[in-house]
C-alpha positions as CSV (number, residue, x, y, z in Angstrom):
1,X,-13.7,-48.9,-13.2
2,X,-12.1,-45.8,-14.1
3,X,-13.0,-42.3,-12.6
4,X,-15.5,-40.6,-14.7
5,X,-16.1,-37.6,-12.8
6,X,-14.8,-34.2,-14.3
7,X,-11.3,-32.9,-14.0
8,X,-11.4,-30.0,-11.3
9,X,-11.9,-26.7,-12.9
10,X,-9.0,-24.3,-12.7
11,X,-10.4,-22.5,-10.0
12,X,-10.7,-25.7,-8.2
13,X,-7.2,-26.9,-8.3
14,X,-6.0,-23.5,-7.0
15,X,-8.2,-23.9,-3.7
16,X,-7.5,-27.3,-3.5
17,X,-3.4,-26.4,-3.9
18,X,-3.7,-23.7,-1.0
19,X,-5.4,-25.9,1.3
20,X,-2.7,-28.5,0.7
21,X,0.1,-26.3,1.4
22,X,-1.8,-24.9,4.2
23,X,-2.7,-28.3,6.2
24,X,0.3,-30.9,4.4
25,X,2.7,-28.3,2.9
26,X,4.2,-26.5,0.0
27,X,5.6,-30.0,-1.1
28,X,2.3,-31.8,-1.2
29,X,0.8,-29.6,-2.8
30,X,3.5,-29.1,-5.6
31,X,3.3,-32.5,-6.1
32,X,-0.3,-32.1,-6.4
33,X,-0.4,-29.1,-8.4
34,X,2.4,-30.3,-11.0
35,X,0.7,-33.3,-13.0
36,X,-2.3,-30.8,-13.5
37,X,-0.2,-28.7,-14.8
38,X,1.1,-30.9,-17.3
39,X,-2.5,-32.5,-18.4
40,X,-4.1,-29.3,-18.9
41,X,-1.6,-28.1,-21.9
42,X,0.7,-26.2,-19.3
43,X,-1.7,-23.7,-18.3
44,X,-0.1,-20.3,-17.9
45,X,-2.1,-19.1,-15.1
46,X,-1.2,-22.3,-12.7
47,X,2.7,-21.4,-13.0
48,X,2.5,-18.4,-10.5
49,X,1.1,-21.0,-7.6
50,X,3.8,-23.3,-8.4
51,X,6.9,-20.2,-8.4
52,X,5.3,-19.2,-5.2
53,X,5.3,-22.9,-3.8
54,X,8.9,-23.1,-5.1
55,X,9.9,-20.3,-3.5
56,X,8.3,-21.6,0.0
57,X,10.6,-24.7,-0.4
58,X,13.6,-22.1,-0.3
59,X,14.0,-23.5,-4.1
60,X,14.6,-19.8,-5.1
61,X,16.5,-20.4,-8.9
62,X,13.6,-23.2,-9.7
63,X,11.2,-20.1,-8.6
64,X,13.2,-18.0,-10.9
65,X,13.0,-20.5,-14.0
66,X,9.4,-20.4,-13.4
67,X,8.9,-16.6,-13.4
68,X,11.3,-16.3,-16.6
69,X,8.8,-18.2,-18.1
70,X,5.4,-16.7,-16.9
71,X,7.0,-12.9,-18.0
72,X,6.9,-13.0,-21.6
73,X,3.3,-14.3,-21.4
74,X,2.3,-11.7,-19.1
75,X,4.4,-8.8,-19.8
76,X,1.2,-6.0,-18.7
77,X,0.7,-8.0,-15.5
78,X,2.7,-6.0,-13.1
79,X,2.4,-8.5,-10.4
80,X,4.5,-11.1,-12.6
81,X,7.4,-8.3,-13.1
82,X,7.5,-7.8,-9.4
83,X,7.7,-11.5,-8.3
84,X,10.4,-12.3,-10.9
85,X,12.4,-9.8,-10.4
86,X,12.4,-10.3,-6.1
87,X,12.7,-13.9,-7.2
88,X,15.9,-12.9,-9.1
89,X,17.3,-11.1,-6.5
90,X,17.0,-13.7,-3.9
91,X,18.7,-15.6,-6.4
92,X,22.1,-13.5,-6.3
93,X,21.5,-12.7,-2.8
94,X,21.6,-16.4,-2.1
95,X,24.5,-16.6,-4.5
96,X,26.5,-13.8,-2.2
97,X,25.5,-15.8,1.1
98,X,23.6,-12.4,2.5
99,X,20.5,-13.7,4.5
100,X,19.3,-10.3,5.1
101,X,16.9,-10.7,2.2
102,X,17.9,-7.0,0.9
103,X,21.5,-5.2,-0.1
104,X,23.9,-4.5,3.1
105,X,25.1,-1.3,1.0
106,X,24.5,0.3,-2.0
107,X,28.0,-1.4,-3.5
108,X,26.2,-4.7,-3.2
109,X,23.3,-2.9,-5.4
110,X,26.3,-1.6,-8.0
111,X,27.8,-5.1,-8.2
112,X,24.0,-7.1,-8.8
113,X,23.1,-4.2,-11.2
114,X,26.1,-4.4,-14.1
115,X,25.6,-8.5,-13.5
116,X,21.8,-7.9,-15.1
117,X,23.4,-5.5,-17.6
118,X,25.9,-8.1,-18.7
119,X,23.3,-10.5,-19.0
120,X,20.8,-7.9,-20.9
121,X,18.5,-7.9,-18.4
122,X,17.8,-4.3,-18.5
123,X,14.6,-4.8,-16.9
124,X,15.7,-6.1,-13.5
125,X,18.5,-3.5,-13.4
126,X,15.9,-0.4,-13.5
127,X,13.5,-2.4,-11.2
128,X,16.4,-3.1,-8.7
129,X,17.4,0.7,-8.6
130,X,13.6,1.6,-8.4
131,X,13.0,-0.9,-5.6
132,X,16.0,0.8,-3.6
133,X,15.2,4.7,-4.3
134,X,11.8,3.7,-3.2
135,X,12.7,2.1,0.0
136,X,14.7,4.8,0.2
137,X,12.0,7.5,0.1
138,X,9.8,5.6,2.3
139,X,11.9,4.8,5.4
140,X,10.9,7.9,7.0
141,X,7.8,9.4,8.0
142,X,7.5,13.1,5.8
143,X,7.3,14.7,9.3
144,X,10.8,13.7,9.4
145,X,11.8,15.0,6.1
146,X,15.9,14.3,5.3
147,X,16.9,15.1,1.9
148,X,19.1,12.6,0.4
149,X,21.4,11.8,-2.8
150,X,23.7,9.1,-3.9
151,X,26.3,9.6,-6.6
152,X,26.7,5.8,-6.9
153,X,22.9,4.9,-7.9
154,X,22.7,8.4,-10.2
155,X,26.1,6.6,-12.1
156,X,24.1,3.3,-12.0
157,X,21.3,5.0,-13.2
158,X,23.8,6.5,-16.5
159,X,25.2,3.2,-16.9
160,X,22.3,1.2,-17.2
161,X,21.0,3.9,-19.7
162,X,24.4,3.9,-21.7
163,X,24.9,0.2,-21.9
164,X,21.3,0.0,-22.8
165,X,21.4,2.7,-25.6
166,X,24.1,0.7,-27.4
167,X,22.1,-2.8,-26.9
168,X,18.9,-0.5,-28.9
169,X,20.5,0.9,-31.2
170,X,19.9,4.5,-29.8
171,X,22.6,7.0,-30.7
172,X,23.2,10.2,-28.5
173,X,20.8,13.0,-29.8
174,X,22.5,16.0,-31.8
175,X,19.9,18.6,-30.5
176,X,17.7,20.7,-32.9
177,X,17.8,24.3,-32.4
178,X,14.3,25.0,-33.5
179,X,13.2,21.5,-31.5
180,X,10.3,22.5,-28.4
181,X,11.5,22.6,-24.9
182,X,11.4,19.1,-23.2
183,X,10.0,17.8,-20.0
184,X,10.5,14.6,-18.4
185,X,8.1,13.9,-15.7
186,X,6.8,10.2,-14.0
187,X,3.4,11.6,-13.7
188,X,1.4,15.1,-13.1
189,X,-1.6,15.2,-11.0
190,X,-3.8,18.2,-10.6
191,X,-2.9,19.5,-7.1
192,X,1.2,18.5,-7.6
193,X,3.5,21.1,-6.8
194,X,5.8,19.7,-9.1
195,X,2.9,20.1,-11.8
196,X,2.3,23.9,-10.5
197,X,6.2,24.6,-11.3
198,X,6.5,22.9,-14.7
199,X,3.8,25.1,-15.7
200,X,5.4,28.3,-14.4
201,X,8.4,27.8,-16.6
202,X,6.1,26.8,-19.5
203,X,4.7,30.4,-19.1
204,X,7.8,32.5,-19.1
205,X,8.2,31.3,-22.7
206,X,5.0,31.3,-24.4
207,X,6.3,31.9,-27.9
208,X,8.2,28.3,-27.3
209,X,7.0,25.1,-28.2
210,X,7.1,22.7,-24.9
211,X,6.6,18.7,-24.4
212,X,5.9,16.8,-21.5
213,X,7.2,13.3,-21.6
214,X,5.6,10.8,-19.1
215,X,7.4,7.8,-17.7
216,X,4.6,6.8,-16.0
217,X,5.8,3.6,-14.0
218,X,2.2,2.3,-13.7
219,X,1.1,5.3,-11.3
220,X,-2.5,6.2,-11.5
221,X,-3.2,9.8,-13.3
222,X,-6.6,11.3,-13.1
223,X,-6.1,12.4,-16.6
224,X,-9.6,15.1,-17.2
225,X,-8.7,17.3,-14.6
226,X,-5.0,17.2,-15.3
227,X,-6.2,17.7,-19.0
228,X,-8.5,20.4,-17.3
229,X,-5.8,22.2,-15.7
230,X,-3.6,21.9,-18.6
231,X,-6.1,23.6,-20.8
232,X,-6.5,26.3,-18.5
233,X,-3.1,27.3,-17.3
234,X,-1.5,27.1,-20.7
235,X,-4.0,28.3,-22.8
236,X,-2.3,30.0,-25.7
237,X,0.6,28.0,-25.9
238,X,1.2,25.3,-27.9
239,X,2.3,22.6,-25.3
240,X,2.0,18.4,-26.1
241,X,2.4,15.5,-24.0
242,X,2.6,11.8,-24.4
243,X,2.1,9.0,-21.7
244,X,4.4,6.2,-21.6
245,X,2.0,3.6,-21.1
246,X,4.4,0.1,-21.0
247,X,4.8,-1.6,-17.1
248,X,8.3,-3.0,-17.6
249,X,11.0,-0.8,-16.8
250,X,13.4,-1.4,-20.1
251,X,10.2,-1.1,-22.3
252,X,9.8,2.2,-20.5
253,X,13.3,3.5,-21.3
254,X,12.9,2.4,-24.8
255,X,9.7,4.5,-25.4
256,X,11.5,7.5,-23.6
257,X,14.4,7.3,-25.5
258,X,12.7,6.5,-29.2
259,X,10.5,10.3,-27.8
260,X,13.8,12.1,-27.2
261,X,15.4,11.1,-30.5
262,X,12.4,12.4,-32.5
263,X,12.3,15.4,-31.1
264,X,16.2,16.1,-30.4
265,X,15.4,18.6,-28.1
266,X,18.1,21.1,-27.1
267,X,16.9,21.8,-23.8
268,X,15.5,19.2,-21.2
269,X,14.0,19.8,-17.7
270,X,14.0,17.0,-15.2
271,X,10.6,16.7,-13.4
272,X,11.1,13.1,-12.2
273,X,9.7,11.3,-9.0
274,X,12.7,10.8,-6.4
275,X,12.4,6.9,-7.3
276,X,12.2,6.7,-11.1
277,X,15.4,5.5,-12.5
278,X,13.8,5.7,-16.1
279,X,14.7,9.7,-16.4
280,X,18.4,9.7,-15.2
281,X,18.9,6.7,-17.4
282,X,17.4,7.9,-20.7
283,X,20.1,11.1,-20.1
284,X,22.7,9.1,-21.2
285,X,21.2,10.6,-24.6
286,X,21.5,13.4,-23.3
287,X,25.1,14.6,-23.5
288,X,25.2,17.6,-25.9
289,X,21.8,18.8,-24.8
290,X,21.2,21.9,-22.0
291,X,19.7,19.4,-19.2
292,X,18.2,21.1,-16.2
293,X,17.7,19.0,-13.0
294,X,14.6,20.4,-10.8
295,X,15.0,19.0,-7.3
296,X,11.5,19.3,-6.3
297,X,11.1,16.2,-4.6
298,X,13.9,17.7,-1.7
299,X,12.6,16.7,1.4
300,X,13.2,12.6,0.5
301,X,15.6,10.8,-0.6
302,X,16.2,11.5,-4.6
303,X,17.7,9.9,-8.0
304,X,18.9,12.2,-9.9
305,X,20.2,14.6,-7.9
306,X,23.7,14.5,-8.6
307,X,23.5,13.9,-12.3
308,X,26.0,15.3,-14.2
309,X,23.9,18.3,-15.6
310,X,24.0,21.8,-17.2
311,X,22.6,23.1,-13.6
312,X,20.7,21.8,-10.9
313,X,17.5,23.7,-9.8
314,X,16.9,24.4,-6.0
315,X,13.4,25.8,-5.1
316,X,13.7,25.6,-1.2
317,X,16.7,28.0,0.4
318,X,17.4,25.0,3.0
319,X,17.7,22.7,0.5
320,X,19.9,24.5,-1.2
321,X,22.5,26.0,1.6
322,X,22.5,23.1,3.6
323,X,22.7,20.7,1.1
324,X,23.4,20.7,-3.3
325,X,25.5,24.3,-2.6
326,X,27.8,21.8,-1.1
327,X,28.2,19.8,-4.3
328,X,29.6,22.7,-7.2
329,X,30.2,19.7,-9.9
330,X,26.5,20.0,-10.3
331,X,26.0,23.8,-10.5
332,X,23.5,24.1,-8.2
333,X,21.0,27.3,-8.7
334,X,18.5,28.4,-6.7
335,X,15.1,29.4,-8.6
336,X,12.5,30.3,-6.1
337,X,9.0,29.3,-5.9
338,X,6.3,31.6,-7.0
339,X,2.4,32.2,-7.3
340,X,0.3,34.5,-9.0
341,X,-0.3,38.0,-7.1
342,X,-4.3,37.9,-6.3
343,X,-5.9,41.2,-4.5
344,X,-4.3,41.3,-1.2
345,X,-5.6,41.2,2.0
346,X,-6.0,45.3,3.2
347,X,-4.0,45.3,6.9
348,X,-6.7,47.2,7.8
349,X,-9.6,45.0,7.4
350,X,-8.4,42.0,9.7
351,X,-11.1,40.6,12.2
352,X,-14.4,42.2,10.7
353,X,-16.4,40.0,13.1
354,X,-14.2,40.2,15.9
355,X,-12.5,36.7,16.0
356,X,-9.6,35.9,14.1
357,X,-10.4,33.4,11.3
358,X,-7.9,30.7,10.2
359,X,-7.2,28.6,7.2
360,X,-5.1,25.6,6.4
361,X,-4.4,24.0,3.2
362,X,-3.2,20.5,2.5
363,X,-3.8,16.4,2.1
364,X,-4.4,14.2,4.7
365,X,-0.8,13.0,4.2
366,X,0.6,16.3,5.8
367,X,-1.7,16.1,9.1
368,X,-2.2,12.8,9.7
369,X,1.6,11.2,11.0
370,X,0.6,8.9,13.6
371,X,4.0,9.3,15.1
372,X,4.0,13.0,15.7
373,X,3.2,14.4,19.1
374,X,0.9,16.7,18.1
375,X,-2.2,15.7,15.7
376,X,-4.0,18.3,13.7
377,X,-7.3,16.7,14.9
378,X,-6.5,17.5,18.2
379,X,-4.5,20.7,18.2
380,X,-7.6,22.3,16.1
381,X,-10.0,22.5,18.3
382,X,-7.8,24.4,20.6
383,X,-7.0,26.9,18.3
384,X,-10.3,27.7,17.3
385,X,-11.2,27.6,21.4
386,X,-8.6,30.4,21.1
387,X,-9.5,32.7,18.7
388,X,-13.2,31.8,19.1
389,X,-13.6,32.1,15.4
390,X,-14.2,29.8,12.4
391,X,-11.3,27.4,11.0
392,X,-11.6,26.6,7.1
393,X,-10.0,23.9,5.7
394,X,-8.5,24.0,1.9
395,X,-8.0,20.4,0.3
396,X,-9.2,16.7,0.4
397,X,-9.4,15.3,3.4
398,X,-10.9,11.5,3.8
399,X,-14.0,11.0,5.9
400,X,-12.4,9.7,8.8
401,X,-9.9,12.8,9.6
402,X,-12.8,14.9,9.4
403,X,-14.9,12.8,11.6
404,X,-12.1,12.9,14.5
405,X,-11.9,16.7,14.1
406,X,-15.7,16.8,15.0
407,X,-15.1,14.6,17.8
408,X,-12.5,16.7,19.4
409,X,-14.2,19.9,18.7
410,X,-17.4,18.0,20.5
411,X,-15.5,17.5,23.2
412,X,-14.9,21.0,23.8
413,X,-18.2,21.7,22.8
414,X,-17.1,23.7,20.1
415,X,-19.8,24.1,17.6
416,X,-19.3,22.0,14.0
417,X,-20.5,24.6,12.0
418,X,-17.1,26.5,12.6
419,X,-14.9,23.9,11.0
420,X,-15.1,24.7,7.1
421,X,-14.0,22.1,4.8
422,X,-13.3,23.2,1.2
423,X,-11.7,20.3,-0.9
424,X,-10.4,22.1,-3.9
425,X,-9.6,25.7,-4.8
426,X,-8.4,26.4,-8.2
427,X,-6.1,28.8,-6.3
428,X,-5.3,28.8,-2.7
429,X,-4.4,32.8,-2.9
430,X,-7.5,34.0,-3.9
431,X,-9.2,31.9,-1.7
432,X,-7.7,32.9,1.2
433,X,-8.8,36.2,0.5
434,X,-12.2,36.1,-0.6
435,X,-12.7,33.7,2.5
436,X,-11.6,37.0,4.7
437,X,-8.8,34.6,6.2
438,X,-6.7,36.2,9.0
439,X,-3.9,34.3,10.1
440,X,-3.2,30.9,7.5
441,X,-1.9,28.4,10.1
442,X,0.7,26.4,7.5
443,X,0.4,22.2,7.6
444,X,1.9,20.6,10.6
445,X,3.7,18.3,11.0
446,X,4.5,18.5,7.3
447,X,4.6,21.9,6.0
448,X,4.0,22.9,2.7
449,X,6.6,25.7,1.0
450,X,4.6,26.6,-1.4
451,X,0.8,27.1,0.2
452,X,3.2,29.4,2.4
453,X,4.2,31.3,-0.5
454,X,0.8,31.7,-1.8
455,X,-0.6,32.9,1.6
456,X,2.2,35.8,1.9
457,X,1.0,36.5,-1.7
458,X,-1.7,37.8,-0.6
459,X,-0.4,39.6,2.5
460,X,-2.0,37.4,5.3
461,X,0.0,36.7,8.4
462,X,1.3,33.3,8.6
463,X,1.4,31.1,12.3
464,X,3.8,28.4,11.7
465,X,4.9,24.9,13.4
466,X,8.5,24.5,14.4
467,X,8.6,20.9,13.3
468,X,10.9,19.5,16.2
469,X,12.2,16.7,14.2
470,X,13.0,18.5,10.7
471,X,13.8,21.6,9.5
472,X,13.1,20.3,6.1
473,X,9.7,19.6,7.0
474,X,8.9,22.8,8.0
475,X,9.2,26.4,6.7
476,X,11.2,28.5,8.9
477,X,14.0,29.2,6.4
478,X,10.8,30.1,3.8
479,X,8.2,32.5,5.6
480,X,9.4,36.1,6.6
481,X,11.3,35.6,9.9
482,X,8.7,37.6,12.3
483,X,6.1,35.4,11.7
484,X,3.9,33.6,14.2
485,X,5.7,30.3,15.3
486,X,4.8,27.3,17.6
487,X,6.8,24.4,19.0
488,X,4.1,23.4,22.0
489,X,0.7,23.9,22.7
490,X,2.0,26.5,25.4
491,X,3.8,28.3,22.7
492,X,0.6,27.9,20.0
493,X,-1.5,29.6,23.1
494,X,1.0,32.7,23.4
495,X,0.5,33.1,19.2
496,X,-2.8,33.2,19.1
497,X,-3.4,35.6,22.0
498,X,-0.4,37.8,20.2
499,X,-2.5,37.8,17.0
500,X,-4.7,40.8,17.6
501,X,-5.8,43.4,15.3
502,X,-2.9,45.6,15.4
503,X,-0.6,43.0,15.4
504,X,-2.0,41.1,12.7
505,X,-1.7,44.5,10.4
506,X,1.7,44.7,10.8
507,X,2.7,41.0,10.4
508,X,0.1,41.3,6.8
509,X,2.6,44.1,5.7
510,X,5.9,41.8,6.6
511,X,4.1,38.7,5.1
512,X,3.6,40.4,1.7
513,X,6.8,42.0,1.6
514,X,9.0,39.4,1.9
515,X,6.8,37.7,-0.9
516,X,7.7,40.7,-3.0
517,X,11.2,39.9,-2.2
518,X,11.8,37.1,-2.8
519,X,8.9,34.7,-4.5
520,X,7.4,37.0,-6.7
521,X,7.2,36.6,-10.2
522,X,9.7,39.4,-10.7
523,X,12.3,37.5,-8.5
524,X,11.5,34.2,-10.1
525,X,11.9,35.7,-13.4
526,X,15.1,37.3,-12.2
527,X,16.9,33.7,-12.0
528,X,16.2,33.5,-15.5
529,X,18.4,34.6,-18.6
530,X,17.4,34.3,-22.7
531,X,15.3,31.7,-21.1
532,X,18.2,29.5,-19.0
533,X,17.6,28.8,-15.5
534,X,21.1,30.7,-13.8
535,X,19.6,31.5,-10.4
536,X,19.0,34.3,-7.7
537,X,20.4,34.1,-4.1
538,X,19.2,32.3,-1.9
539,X,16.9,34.4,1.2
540,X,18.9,33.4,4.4
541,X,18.3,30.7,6.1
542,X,15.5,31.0,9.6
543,X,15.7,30.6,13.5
544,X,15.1,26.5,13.7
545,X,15.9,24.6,16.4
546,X,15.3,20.7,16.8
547,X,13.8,19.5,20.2
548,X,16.0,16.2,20.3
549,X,14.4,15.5,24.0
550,X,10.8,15.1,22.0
551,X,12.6,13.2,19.2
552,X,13.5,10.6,22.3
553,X,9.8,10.4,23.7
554,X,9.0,9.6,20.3
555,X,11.0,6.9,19.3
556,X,10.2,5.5,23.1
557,X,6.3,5.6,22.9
558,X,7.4,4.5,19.1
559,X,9.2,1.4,20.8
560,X,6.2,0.5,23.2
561,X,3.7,0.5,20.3
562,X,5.5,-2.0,18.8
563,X,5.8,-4.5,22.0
564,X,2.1,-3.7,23.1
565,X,1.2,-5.7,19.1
């Protein structure tokens, strides 16, 4: 007699797959998984299992075929674009007999790239550079900040975009004089510094028309309070922007491209993350157009950087001596950095209650490298045991970080009511002094250039962290050079006993003049002519010194971590 009972539900033959290819193997349960596949009309959603079983067996182009036909019925489903692209790329890597399951050199990327571009598959070319720069960025910890760039993947990058712009249909643009000012950005959030500069140059020409042009990539944007900010900064100005809202990475370049024709824009700024591909590409449009790279993401790894551009835009002076002043085929240009001049701090009002208050602004992300010698959780407590005074905090920090500061300041039985946590500011200068701050103690082990800025903008002495692993991640070469530094907790305990009234007077007068200097909105201004980025020096660059010996103890205790799991 036949089997009358119903056919497993779709969820059911999922479960039932896994546990075969958990208990029998990715064999069995293909074999199971196929012939329900085929009696339930080819289902769709059954052909990621079977690519992933596939892909088990080490049957990588079968896993391919499968993908290629899951991605045109799935083409928002970001997860499907992933998989067939690494499926893809295990293909050629198989195909080149490399074993390392990722490129040996950035040739081998060249060489798999213009294969997809000969084959039209434009979206696996910008995926594969995308995958790479972002691999890139993230093999180091920020506290060890290295600024990188690589003509080959910026060429790639051109190619892809020129080869693609003739498969479209997408002439270069002949710009249009009375066309708005254009900005090419991955996304904007409302506490970017990236965001914070792209507005400043919106505002030095408020009888312009600008656009902001958004590749998006599928990153999450809190869109009201970047709409909030928008509204508020540029108020008065007739500014636009428009969201690229496709996940595939041709579909993206497409949209961009289609934008820029439209508006033939006859000057573009580069606002790009250091991993989008989708911005260097669409510049193959770009060639009679004024195109400014900013190279605000500096302290990572970054496409884009050696673009062949009208000038590229330094904002950090290390950045720029030590690295793109090096490279004069891309004009390099330093524009500093500014902030809005609040009502300064008066040198003679420091410690009105007789203990020197600090502040410190910043993410989690800036504090919290597990890798670091010294924690902020843990160095806190000790500077406020110090300067027996109250510590403020400026900017979200997650539950947990603040939890561990109240256990270290418990265990020096340092009251909780003097640890102040403010999460958001609308600006960090005037903060700082309407919170009567007396020394700003800048983000360790990842400093942040322009919090810094903002701080001497308001006069207030500045107590820095030497960051022994990177210059780049901390700002010596930014903050006027008699400021208060530390490298140890021996040399954090000499600063703070230094700070003092009379000496904290002094160091508000140095603090504010070298802001005047150079990061005021006169200087800024300065590196600007009929409305062209041309640059100002750079200030010269600080006292920094690596500590290679705590480098060493690092990557030991690093290498011991990883045993002891």
């Amino acid at each position: 007699m036949p089997d009358q009972s119903p056919p497993p539900s779709l969820d059911e033959v999922i479960r039932n797959t896994q546990e075969l290819a958990a208990n029998r193997g990715a064999q069995a349960a293909l074999a199971y998984i196929e012939p329900q596949y085929a009696s339930r009309g080819r289902d769709p959603r059954l052909l990621s299992v079977m690519a992933q079983l596939q892909s088990a067996m080490g049957n990588r182009a079968a896993a391919l075929a499968i993908w290629n036909q899951l991605l045109p019925l799935a083409p928002a489903d970001l997860h499907v674009m992933n998989a067939r692209h690494q499926a893809r790329r295990a293909v050629w890597l198989q195909g080149q007999r490399i074993e390392a399951g990722f490129y040996p050199t950035v040739r081998d990327v060249g060489v798999d790239v213009k294969s997809a571009c000969a084959e039209g598959d434009f979206g696996y070319a910008l995926w594969t550079i995308f995958d790479v720069a972002f691999r890139l960025v993230k093999s180091l910890p920020m506290s060890q900040a290295a600024p990188g760039n690589d003509g080959t993947l910026d060429a790639l990058c051109l190619e892809v975009g020129r080869q693609f712009a003739v498969h479209a249909k997408l002439a270069p643009i002949v710009p249009d004089t009375s066309a708005p000012i254009v900005y090419l950005a991955t996304a904007i959030h409302e506490f970017g510094g990236h965001t914070r500069v792209m507005i400043d140059y919106i505002r030095r020409q408020p009888d312009r028309k600008h656009v902001l042009l958004l590749t998006g990539l599928g990153i999450n944007m809190a869109v009201p309070p970047v709409q909030s900010l928008l509204d508020r900064e540029l108020r008065g100005i007739d500014f636009t922007w428009y969201r690229n809202s496709q996940i595939r990475h041709d579909e993206s370049l497409r949209w961009l491209m289609q934008q820029l024709q439209n508006i033939r824009p006859e000057t573009v700024y580069l606002f790009g993350h250091p991993y989008d591909p989708v911005i260097p590409a669409a510049t193959a449009l770009l060639q009679k157009t004024n195109t400014y790279f900013n190279h605000h993401s500096d302290a990572c790894f970054s496409l884009g950087a050696v673009l062949p551009v009208t000038a590229h835009i330094d904002q950090t002076p290390m950045v720029h001596h030590l690295l793109c002043r090096h490279t004069p085929q891309i004009n390099p240009v330093y524009v500093p950095m500014t902030a809005a001049t609040p009502a300064r701090r008066e040198a003679s009002a420091f410690l009105p209650e007789g203990a020197v208050r600090t502040a410190a602004c910043g993410s989690a992300a800036k504090f919290t490298d597990q890798s670091y010698a010294y924690r902020y959780a843990d160095v806190l407590p000790q500077i406020m045991a110090q300067t027996g005074g109250e510590h403020v905090h400026i900017g979200a920090l997650p539950a947990e970080a603040i939890a561990q500061i109240h256990a270290a300041m418990d265990r020096q039985s340092i009251p909780r009511e003097r640890f102040r946590h403010i999460a958001h500011v609308e600006s960090l200068a005037a903060a700082l002094c309407d919170l009567k701050v007396d020394l700003y103690v800048a983000s360790f082990p990842t400093s942040g250039g322009k919090a810094v800025i903002e701080a001497m903008a308001t006069g207030i002495p500045v107590l820095y962290h030497v960051n022994y692993q990177s210059r780049f991640a901390c700002v010596a070469d930014m903050v006027y050079p008699e400021a208060f530094r530390w490298s140890d907790l021996e040399s954090l305990t000499a600063a703070l006993q230094a700070a003092d009234r009379a000496a904290l007077s002094r160091h508000s007068n140095l603090s504010r003049a070298h802001f005047d200097l150079y990061y005021a909105e006169q200087a800024a201004a300065a590196a600007f002519v009929g409305g062209k980025p041309v640059g100002v020096p750079a200030p010269p660059l600080g006292d920094y010194r690596p500590d290679t010996t705590q480098q060493m103890f690092d990557r030991i205790n690093q290498a011991v971590k990883e045993r002891v799991r």
